[in-house]
N, C-alpha and C positions, 0 to 999 in steps of 0.2 A: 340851465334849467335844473330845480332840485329834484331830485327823484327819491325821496327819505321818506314817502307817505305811502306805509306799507299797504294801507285799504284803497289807494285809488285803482279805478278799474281801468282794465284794458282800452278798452273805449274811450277815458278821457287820455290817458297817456300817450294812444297813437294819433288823437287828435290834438293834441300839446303838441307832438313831433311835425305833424304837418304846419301847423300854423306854422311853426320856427322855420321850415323852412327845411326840415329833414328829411323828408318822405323823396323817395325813388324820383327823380328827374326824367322828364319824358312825355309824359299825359298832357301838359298844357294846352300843348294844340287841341288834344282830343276832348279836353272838359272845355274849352273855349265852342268846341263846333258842336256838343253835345247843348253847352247852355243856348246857343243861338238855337237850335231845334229844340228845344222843351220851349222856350219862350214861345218859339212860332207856334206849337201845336196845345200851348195849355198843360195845365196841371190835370192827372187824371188820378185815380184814387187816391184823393188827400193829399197829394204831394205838392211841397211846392217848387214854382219853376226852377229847371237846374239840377235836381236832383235826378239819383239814376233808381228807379224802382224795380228789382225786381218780380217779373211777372210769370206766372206760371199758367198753362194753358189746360182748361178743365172740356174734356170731352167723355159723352157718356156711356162710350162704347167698352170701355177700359179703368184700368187704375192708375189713375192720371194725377192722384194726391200720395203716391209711393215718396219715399226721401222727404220726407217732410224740413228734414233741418240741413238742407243746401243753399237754401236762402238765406239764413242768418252768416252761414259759413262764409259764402259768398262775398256777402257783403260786408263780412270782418276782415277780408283778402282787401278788399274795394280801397275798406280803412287804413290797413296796415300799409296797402305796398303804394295808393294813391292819393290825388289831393279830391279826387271826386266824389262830391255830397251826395248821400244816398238817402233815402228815404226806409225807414227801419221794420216796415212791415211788408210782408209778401202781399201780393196782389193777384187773386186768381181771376181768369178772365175766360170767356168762349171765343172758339173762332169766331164766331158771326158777330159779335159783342161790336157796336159803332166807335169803342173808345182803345181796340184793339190797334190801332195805326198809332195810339198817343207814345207806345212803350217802342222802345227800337231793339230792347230784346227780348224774348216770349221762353221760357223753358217748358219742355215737355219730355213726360216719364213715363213707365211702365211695363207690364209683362207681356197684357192681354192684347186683343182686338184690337184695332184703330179703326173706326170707323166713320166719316164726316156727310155731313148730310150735306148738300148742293148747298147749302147758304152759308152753311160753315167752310164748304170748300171756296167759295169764292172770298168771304174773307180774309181766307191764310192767302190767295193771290191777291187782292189789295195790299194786305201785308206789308207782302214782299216785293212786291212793286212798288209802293214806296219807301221802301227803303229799311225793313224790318230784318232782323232774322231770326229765326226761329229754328232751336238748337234742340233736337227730338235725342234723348238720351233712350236706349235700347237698354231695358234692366234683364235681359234674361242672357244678356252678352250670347248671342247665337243667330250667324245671319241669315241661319233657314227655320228662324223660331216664326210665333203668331206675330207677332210686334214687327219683326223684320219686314217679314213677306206683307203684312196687310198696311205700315206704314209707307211701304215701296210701290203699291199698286196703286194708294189713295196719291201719292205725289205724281204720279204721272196722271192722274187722272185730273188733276188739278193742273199740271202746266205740261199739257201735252209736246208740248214743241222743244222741251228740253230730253235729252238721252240720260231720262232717269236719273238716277243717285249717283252720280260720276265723285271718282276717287279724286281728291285735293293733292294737289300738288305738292311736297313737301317744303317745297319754297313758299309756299303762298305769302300770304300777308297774316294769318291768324296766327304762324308760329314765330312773327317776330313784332308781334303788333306793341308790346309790352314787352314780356322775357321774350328771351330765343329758345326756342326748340328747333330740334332737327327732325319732327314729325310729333305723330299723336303720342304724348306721355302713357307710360305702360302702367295697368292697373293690379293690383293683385290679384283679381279676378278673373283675368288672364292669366298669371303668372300660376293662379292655383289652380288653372285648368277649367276652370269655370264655364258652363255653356257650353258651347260648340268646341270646347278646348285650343284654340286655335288663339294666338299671339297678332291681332290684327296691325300691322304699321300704316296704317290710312283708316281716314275716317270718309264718308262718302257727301256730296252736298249737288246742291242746286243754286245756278248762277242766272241772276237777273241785270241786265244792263250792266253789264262786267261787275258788279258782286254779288259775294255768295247771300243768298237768301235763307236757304235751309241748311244745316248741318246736321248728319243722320251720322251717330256714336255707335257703336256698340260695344266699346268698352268698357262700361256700366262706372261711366263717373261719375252718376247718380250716387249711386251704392257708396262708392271711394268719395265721395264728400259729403256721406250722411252722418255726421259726427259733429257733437258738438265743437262751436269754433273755442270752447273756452280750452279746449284738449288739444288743441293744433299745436303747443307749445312742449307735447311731451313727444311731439314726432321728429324726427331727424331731417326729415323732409317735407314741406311745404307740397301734399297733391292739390291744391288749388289754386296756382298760377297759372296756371291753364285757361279756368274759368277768368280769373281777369283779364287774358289775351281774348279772346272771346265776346266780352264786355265792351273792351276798350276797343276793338275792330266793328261792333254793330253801333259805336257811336262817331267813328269818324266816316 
């Protein structure tokens, strides 16, 4: 493959690499079980079948459109480290929204309030009974902040019969869905003492029918992935392999 064309973009380059046959080994199964489910449930915002979009979940209690540019990042991870065809625009969506079950994964942000009205709370339980998950990022990284305590109350209010935001195992399957971790990747945000100053090594979730449906962060990887993805190439480290383990665990 020639690589002598100084203006070609990121974007067709790591999709050259993939076509050839280059890109990280591993995901087949999981884009094979993803395309069988986009097929069964239809294309939902513009997309077509197969792809993996992007969704982020707009609630109007809060500031739910914080990190605006995790989604491009995101999906520049998607590019680089997988074979899995994405769909290139964000997709914001409500709980109650009927095309909410189309997306198998849902991102949610913020500082403030969390607050869901009864038809948006049963939503987010369709969700995730069937098979969704939705990964609630905590930007004020503090687990006795507003966002903590009122996203913690609304979750049990919604699936009473679970013991709350229970700590993930470090073994789970999220840290070795794709890369391996030996637990939740540390953010600078922590490391600068940031919020509640506290270094958290567990992230907290909700398990439906033996998998996890919710993931509640509060190591603001909101924030550590809100950078442009054309700059990912001036850092020494990749913070967004995480987020394709994440990806690639809500599609198998």
């Amino acid at each position: 493959m020639a690589l002598d064309d100084a203006s070609i973009s990121r974007r067709t380059l790591v999709s050259r690499f993939i076509a050839a046959g280059t890109a990280l080994s591993g995901v087949g199964a999981a884009l094979g079980a993803f395309a069988s489910r986009a097929d069964a449930e239809g294309a939902a915002g513009g997309n077509r079948a197969g792809e993996f979009t992007f969704a982020r979940l707009r609630y109007d209690s809060g500031d739910w459109d914080y990190n605006p540019k995790v989604c491009a990042n995101v999906l520049d991870s998607l590019i680089q480290y997988t074979t899995i065809p994405v769909h290139e625009q964000e997709v914001v969506i409500t709980a109650d929204s009927s095309e909410l079950g189309a997306f198998p994964f849902v991102f949610m942000t913020g500082h403030k309030l969390v607050r869901f009205s009864a038809k948006e709370r049963a939503g987010l339980v369709r969700f995730v009974e069937s098979g969704g998950l939705l990964l609630a990022d905590d930007c004020n990284h503090d687990v006795n902040g507003l966002f903590a305590q009122s996203f913690d109350a609304e979750m049990r209010k919604a699936f009473p019969a679970a013991p709350g935001l229970a700590k993930i195992p470090k073994g789970h399957a999220i840290y070795k869905s794709f890369f391996t971790f030996d637990g939740p990747p540390q953010t600078s945000h922590e490391v600068n003492g940031w919020g509640d100053n506290v270094v958290h090594d567990y992230v907290r979730g909700i398990e439906r029918g033996g998998r996890l449906g919710v993931i509640y962060t509060n190591q603001d990887y909101g924030c550590e992935w809100d950078y442009s993805w054309k700059n990912k190439r001036f850092r020494t480290k990749d913070n967004t392999k995480f987020a394709v383990n994440l990806v690639v665990y809500s599609m198998t």
